[in-house]
mmCIF file as Biopython writes it, N, C-alpha, C and O atoms, coordinates in Angstrom:
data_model
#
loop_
_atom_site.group_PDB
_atom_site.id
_atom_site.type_symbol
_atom_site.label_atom_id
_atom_site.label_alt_id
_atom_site.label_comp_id
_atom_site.label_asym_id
_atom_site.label_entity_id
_atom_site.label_seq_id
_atom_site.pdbx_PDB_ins_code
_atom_site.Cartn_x
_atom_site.Cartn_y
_atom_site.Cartn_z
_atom_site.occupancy
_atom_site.B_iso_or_equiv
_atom_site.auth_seq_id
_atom_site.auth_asym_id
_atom_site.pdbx_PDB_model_num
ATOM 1   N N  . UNK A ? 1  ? 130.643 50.533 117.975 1.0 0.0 1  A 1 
ATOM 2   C CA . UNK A ? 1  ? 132.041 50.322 118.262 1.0 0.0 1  A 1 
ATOM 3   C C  . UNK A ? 1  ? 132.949 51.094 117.321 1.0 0.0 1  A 1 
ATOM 4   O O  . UNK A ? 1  ? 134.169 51.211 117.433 1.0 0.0 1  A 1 
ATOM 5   N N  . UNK A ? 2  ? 132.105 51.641 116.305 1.0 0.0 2  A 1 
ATOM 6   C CA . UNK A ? 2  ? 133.290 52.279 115.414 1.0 0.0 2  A 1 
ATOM 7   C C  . UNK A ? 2  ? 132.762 54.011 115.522 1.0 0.0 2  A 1 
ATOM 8   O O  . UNK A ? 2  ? 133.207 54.887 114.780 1.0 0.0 2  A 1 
ATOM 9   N N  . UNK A ? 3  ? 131.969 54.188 116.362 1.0 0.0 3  A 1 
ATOM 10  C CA . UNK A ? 3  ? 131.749 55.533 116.003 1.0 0.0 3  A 1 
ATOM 11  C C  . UNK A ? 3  ? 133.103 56.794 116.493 1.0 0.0 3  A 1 
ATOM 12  O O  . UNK A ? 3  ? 133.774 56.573 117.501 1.0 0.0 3  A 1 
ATOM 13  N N  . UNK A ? 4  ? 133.293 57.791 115.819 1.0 0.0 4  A 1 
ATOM 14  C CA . UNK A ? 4  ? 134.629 58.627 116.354 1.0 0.0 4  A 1 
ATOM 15  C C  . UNK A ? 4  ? 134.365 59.495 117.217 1.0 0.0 4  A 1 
ATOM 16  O O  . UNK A ? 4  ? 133.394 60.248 117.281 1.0 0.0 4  A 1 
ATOM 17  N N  . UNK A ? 5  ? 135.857 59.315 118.365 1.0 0.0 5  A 1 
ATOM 18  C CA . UNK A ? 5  ? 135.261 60.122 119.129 1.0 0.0 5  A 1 
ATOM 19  C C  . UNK A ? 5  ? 136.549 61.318 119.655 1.0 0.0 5  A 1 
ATOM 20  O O  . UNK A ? 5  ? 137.602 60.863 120.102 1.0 0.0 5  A 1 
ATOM 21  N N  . UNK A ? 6  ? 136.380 62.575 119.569 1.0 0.0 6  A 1 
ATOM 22  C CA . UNK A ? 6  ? 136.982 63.691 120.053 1.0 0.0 6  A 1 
ATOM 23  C C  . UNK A ? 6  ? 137.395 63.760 121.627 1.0 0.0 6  A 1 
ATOM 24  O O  . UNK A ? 6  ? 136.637 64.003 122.566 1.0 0.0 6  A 1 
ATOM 25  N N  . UNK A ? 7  ? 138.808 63.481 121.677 1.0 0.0 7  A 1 
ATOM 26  C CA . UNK A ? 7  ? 139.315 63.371 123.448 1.0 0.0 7  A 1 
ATOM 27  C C  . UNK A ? 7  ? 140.098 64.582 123.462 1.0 0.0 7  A 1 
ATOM 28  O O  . UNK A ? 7  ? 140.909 64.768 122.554 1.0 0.0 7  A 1 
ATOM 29  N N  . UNK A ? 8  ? 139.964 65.346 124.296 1.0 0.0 8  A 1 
ATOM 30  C CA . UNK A ? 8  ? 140.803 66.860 124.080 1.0 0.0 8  A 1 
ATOM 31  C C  . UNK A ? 8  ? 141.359 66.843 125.052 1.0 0.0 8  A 1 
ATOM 32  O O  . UNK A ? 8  ? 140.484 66.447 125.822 1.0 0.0 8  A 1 
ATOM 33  N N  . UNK A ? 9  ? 142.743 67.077 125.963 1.0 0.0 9  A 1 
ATOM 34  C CA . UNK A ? 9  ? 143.475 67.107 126.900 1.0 0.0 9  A 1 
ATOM 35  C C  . UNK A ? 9  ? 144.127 68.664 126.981 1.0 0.0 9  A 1 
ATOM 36  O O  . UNK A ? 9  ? 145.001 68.905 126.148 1.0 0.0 9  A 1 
ATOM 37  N N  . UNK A ? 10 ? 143.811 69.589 127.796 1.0 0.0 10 A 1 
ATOM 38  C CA . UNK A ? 10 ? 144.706 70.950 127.392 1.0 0.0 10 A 1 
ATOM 39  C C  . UNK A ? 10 ? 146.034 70.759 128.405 1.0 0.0 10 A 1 
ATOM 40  O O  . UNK A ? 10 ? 146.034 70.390 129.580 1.0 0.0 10 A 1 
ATOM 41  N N  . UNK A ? 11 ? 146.943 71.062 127.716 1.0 0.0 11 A 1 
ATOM 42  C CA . UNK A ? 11 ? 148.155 71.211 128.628 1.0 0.0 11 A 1 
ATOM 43  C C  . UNK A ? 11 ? 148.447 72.669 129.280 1.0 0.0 11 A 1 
ATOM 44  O O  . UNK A ? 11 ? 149.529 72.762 129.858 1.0 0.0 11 A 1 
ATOM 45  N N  . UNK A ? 12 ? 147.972 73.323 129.268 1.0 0.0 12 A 1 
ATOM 46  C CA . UNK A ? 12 ? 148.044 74.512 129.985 1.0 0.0 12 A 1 
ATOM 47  C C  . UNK A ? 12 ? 146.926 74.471 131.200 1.0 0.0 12 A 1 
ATOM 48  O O  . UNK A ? 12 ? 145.705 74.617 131.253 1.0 0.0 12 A 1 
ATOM 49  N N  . UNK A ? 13 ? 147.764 74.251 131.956 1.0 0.0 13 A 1 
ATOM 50  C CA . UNK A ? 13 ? 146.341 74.810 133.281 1.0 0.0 13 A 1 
ATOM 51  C C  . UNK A ? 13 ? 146.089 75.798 133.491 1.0 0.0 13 A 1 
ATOM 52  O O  . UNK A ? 13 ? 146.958 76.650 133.304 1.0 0.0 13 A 1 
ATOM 53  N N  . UNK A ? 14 ? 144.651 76.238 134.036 1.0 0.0 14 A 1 
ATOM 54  C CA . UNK A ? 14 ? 144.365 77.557 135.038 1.0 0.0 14 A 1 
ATOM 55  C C  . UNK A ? 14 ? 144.190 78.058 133.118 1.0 0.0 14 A 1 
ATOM 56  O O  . UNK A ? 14 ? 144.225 79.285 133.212 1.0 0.0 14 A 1 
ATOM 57  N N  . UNK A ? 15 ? 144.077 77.825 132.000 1.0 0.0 15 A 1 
ATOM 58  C CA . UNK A ? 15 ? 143.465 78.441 130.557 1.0 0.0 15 A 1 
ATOM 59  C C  . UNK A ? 15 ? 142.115 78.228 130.773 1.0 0.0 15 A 1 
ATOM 60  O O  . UNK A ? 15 ? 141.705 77.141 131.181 1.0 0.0 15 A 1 
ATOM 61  N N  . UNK A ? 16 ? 141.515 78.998 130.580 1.0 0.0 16 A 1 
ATOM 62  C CA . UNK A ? 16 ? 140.178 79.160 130.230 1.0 0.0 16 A 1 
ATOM 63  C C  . UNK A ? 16 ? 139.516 78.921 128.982 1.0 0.0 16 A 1 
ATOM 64  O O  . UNK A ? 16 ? 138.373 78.480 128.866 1.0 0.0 16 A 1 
ATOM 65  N N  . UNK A ? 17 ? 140.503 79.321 127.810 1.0 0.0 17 A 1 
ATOM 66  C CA . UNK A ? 17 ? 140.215 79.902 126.658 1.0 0.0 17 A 1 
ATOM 67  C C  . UNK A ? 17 ? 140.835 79.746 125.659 1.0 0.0 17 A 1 
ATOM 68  O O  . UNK A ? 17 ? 141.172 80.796 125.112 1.0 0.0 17 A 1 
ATOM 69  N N  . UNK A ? 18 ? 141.302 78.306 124.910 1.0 0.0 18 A 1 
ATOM 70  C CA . UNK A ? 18 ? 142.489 78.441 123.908 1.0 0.0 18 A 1 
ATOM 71  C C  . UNK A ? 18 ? 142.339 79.274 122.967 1.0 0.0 18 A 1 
ATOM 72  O O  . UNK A ? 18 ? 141.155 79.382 122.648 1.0 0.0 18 A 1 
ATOM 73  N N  . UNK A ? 19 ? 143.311 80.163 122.156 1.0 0.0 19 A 1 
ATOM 74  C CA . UNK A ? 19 ? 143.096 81.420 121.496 1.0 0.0 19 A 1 
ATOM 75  C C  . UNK A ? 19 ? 142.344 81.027 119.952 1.0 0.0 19 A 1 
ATOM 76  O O  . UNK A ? 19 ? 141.966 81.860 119.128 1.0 0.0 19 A 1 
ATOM 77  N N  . UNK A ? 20 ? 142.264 79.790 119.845 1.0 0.0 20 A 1 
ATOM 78  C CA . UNK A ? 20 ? 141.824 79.194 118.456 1.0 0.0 20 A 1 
ATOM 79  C C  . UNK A ? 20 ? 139.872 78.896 118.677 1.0 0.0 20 A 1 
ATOM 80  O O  . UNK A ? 20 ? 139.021 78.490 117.885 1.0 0.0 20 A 1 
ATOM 81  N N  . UNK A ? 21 ? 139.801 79.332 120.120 1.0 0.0 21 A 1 
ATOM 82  C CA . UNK A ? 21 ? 138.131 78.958 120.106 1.0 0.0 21 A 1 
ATOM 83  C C  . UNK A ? 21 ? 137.238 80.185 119.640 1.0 0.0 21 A 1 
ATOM 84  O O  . UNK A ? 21 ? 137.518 81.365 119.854 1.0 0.0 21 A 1 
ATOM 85  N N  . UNK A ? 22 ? 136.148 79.731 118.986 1.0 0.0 22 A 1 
ATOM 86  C CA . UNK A ? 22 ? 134.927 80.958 118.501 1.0 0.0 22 A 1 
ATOM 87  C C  . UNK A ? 22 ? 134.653 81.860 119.801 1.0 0.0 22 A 1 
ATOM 88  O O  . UNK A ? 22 ? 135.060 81.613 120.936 1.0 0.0 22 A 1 
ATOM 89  N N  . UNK A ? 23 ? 133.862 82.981 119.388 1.0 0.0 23 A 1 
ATOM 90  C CA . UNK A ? 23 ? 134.153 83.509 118.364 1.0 0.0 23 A 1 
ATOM 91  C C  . UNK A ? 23 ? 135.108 84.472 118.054 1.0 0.0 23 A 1 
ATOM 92  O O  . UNK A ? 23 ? 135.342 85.388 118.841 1.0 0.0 23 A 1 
ATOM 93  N N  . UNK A ? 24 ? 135.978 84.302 116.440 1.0 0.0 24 A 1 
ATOM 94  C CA . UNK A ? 24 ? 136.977 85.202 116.137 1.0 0.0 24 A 1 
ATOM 95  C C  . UNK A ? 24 ? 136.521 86.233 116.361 1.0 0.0 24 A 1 
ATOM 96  O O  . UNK A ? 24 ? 135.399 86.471 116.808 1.0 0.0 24 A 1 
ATOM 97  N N  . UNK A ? 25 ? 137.460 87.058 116.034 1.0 0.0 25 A 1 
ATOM 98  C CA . UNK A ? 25 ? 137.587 88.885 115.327 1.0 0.0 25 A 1 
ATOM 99  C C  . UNK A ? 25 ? 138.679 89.374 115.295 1.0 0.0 25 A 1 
ATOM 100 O O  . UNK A ? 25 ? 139.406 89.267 116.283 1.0 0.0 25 A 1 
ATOM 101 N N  . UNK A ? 26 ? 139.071 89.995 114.247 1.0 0.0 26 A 1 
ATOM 102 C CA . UNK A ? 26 ? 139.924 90.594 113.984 1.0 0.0 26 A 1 
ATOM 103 C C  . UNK A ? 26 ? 141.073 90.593 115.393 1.0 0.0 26 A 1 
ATOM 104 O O  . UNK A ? 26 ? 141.821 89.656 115.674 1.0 0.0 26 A 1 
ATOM 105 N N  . UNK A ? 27 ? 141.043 90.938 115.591 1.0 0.0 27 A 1 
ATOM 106 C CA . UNK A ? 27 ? 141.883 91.026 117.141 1.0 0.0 27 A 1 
ATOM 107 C C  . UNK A ? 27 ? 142.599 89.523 116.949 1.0 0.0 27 A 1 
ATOM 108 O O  . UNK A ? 27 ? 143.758 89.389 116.556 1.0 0.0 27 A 1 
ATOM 109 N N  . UNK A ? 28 ? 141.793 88.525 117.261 1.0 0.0 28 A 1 
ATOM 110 C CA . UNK A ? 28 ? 142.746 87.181 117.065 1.0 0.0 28 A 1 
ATOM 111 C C  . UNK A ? 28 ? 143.056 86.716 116.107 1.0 0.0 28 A 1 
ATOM 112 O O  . UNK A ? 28 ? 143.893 85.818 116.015 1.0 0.0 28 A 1 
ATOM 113 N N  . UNK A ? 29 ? 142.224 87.416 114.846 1.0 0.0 29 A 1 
ATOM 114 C CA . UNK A ? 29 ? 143.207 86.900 113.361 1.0 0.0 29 A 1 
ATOM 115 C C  . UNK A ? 29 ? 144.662 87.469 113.505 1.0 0.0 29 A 1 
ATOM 116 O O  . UNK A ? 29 ? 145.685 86.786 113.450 1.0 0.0 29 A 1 
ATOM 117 N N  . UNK A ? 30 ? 144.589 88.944 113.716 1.0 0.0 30 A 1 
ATOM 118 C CA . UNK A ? 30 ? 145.810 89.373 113.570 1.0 0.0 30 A 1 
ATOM 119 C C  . UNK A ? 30 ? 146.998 89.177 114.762 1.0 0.0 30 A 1 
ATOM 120 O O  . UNK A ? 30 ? 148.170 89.555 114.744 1.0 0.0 30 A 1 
ATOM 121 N N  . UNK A ? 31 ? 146.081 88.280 116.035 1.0 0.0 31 A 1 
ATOM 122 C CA . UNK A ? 31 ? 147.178 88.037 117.065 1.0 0.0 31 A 1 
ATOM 123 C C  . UNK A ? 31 ? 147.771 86.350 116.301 1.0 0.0 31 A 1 
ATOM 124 O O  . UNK A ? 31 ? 148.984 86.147 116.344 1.0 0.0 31 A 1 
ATOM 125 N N  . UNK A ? 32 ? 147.119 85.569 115.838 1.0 0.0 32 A 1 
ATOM 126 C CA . UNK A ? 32 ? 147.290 84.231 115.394 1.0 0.0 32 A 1 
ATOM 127 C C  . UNK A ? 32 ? 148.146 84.459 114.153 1.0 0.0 32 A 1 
ATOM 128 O O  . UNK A ? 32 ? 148.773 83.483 113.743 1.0 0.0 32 A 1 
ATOM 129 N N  . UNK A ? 33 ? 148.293 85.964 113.303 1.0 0.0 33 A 1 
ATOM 130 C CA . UNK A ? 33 ? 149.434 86.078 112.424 1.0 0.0 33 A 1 
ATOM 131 C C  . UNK A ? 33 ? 150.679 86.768 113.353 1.0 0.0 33 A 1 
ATOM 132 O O  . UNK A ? 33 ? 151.663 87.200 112.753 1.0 0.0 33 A 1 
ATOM 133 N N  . UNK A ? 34 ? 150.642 86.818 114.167 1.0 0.0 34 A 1 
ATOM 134 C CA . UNK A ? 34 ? 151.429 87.372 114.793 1.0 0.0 34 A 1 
ATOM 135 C C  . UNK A ? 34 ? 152.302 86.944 115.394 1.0 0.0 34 A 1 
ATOM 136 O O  . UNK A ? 34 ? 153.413 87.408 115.652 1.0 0.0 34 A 1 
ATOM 137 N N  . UNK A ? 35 ? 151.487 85.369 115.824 1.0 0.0 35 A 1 
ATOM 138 C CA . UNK A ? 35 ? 152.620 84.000 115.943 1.0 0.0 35 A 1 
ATOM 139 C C  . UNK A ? 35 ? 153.253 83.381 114.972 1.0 0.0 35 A 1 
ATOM 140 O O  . UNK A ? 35 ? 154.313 82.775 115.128 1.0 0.0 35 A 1 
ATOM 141 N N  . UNK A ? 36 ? 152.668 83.489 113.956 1.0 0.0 36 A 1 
ATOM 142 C CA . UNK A ? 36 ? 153.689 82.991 112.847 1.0 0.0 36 A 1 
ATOM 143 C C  . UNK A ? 36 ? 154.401 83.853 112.517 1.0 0.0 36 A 1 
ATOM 144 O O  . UNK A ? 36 ? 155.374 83.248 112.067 1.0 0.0 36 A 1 
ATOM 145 N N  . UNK A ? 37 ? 154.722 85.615 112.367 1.0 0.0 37 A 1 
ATOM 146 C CA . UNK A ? 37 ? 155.555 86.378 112.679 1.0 0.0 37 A 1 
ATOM 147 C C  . UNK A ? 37 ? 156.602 86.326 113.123 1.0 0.0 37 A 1 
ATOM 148 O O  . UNK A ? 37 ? 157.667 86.648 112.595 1.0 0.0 37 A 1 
ATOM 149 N N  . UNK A ? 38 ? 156.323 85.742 114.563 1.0 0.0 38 A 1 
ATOM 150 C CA . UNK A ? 38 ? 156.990 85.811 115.718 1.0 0.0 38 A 1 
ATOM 151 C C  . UNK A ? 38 ? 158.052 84.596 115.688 1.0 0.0 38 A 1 
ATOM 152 O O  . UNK A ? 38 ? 159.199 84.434 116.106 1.0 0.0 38 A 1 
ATOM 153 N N  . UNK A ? 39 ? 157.253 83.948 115.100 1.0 0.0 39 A 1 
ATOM 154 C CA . UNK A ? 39 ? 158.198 82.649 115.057 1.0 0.0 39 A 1 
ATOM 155 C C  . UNK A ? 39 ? 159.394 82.190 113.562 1.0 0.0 39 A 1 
ATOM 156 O O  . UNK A ? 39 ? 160.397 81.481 113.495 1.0 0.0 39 A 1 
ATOM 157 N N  . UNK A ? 40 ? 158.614 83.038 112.526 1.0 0.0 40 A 1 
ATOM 158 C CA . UNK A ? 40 ? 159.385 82.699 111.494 1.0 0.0 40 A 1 
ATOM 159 C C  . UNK A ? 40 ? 159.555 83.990 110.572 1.0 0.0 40 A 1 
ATOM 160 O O  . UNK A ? 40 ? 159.607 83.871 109.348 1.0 0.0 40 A 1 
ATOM 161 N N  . UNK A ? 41 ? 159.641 85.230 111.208 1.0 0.0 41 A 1 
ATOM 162 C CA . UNK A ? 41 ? 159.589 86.169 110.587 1.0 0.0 41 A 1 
ATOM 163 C C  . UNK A ? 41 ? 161.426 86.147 110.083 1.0 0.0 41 A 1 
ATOM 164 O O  . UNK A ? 41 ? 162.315 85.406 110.502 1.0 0.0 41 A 1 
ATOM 165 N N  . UNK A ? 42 ? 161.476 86.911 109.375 1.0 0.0 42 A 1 
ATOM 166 C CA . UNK A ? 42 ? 162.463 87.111 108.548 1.0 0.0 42 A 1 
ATOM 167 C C  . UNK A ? 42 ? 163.613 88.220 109.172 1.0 0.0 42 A 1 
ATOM 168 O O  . UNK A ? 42 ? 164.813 87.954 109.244 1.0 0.0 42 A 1 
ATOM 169 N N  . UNK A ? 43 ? 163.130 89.244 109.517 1.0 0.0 43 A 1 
ATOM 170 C CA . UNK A ? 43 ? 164.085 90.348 110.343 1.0 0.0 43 A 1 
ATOM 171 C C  . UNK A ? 43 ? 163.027 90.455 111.779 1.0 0.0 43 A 1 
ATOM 172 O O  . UNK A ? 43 ? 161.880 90.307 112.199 1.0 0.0 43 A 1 
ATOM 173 N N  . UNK A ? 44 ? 164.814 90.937 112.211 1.0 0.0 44 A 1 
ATOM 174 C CA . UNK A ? 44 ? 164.039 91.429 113.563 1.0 0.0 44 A 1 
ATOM 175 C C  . UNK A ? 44 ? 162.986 91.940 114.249 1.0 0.0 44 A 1 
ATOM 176 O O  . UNK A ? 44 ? 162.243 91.494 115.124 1.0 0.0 44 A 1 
ATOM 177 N N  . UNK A ? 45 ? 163.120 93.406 113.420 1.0 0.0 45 A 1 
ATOM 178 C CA . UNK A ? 45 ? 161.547 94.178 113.731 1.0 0.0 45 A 1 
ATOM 179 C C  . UNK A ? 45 ? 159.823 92.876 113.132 1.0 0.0 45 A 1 
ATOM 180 O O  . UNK A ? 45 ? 158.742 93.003 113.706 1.0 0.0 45 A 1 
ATOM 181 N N  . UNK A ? 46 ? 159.982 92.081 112.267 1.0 0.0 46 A 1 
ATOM 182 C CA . UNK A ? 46 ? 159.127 91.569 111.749 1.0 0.0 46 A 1 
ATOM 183 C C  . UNK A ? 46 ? 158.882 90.906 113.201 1.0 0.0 46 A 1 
ATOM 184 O O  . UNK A ? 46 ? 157.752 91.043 113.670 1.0 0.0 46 A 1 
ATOM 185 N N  . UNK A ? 47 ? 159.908 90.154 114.000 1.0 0.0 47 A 1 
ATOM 186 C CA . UNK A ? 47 ? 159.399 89.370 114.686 1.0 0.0 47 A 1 
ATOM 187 C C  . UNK A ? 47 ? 159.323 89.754 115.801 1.0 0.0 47 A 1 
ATOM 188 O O  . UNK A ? 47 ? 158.748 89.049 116.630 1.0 0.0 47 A 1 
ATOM 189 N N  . UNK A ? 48 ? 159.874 90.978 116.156 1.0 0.0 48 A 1 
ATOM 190 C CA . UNK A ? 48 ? 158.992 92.030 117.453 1.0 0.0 48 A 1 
ATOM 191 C C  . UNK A ? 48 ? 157.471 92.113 117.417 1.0 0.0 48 A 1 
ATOM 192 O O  . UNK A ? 48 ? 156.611 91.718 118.204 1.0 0.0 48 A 1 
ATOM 193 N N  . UNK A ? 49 ? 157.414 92.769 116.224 1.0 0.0 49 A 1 
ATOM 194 C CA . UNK A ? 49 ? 156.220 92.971 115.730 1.0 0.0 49 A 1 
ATOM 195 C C  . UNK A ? 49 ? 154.753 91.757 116.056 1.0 0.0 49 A 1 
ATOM 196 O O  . UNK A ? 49 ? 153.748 91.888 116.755 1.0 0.0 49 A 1 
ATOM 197 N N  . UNK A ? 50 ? 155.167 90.796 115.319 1.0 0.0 50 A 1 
ATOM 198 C CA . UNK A ? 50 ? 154.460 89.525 115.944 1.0 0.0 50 A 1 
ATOM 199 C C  . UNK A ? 50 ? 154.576 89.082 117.467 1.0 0.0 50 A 1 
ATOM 200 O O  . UNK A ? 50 ? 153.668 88.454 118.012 1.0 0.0 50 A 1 
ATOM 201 N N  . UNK A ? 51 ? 155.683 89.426 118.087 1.0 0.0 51 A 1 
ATOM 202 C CA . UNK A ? 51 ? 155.438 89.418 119.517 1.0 0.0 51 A 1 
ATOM 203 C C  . UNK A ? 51 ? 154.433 90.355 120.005 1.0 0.0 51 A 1 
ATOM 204 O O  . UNK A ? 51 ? 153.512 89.993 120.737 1.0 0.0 51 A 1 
ATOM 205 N N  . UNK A ? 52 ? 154.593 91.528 119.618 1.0 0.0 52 A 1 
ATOM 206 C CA . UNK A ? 52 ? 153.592 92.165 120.429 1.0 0.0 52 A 1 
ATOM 207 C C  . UNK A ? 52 ? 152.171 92.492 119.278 1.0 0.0 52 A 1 
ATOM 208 O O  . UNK A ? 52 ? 151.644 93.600 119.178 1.0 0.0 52 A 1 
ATOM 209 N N  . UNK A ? 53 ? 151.824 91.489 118.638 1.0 0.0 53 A 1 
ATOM 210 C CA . UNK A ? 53 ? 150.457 91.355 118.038 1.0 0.0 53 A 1 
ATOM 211 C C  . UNK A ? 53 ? 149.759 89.964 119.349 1.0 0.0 53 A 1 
ATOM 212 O O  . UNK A ? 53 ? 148.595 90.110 119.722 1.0 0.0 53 A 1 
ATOM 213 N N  . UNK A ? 54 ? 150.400 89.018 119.780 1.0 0.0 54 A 1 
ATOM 214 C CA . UNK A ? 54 ? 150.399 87.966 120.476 1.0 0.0 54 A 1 
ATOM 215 C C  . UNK A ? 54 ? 150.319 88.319 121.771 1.0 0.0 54 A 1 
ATOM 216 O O  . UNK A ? 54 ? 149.362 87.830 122.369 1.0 0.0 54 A 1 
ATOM 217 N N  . UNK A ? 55 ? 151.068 89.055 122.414 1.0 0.0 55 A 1 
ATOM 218 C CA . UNK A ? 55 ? 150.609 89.484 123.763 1.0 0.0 55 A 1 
ATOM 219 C C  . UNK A ? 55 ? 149.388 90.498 123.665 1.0 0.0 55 A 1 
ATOM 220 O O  . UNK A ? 55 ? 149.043 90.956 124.754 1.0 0.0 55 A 1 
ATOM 221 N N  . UNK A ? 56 ? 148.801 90.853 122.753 1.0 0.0 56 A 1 
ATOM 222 C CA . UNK A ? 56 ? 147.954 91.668 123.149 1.0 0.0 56 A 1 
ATOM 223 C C  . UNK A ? 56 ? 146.251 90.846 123.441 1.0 0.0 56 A 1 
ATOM 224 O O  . UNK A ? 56 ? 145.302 91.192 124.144 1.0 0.0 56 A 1 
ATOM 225 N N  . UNK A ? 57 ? 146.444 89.800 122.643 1.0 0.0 57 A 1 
ATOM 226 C CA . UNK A ? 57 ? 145.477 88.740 122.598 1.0 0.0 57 A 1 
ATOM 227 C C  . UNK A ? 57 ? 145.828 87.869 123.834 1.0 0.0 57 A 1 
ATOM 228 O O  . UNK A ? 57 ? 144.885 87.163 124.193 1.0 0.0 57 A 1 
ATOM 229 N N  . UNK A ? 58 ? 146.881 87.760 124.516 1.0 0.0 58 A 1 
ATOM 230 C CA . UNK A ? 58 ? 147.385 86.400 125.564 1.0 0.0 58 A 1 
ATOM 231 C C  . UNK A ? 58 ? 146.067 86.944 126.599 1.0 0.0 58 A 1 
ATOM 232 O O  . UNK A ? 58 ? 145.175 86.098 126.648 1.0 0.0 58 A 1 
ATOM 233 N N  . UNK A ? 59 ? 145.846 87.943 127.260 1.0 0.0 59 A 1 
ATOM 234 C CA . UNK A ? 59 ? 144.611 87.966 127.838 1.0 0.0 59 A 1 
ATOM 235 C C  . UNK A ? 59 ? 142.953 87.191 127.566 1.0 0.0 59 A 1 
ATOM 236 O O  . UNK A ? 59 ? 141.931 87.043 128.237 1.0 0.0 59 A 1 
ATOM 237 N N  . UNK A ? 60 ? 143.292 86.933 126.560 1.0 0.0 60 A 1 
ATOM 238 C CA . UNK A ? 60 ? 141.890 86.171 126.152 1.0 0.0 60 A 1 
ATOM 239 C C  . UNK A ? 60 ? 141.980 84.949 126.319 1.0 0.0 60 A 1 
ATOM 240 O O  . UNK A ? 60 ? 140.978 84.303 126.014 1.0 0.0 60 A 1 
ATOM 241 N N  . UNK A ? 61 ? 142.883 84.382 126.720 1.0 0.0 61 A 1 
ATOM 242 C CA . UNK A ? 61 ? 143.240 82.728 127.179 1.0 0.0 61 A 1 
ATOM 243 C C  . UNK A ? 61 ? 142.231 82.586 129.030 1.0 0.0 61 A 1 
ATOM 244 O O  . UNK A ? 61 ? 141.459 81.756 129.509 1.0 0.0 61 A 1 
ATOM 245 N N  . UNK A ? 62 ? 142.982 84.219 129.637 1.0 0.0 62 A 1 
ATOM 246 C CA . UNK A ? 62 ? 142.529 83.927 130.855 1.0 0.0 62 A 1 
ATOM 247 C C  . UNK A ? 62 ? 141.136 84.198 131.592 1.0 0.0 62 A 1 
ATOM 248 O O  . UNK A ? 62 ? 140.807 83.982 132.759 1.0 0.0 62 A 1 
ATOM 249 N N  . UNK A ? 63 ? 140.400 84.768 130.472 1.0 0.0 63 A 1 
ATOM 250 C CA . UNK A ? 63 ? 138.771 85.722 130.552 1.0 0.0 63 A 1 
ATOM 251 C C  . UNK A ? 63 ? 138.173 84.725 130.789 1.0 0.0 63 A 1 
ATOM 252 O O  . UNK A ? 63 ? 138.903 83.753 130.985 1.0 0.0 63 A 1 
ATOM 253 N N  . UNK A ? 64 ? 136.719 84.485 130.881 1.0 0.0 64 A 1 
ATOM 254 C CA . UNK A ? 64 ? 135.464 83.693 131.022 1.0 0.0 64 A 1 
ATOM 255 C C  . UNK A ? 64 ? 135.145 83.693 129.542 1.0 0.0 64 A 1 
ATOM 256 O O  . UNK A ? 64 ? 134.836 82.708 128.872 1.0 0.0 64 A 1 
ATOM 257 N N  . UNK A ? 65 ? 135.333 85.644 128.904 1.0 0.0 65 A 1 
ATOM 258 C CA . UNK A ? 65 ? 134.555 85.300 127.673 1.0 0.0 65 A 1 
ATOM 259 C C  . UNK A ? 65 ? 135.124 86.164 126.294 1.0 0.0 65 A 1 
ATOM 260 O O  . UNK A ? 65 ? 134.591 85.997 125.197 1.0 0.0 65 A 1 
#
């Protein structure tokens, strides 16, 4: 009765692939800094920049693999 248990609900439908699942590489380290870029970068170009580190990875949400 006490053992823990992991319930995962994704709110995105039709995802295949949340961008945080194994295995990394480079490609999604630097798309996953790219959201924090994007979101709290400091100047403009910084947070272009992180936009388009993030779309280049958004394809890997919709793959098999």
């Amino acid at each position: 009765m006490t053992q823990p248990q992991i319930i995962v609900d994704d709110i995105l439908p039709g995802v295949r692939r949340d961008l945080w699942w194994h295995p990394f590489n480079e490609k999604v380290y630097q798309g996953m800094k790219g959201i924090v870029h994007m979101l709290y970068g400091r100047s403009l170009a910084r947070r272009i920049s992180g936009t388009w580190r993030v779309a280049k990875i958004l394809p890997r949400m919709f793959s098999a693999k």
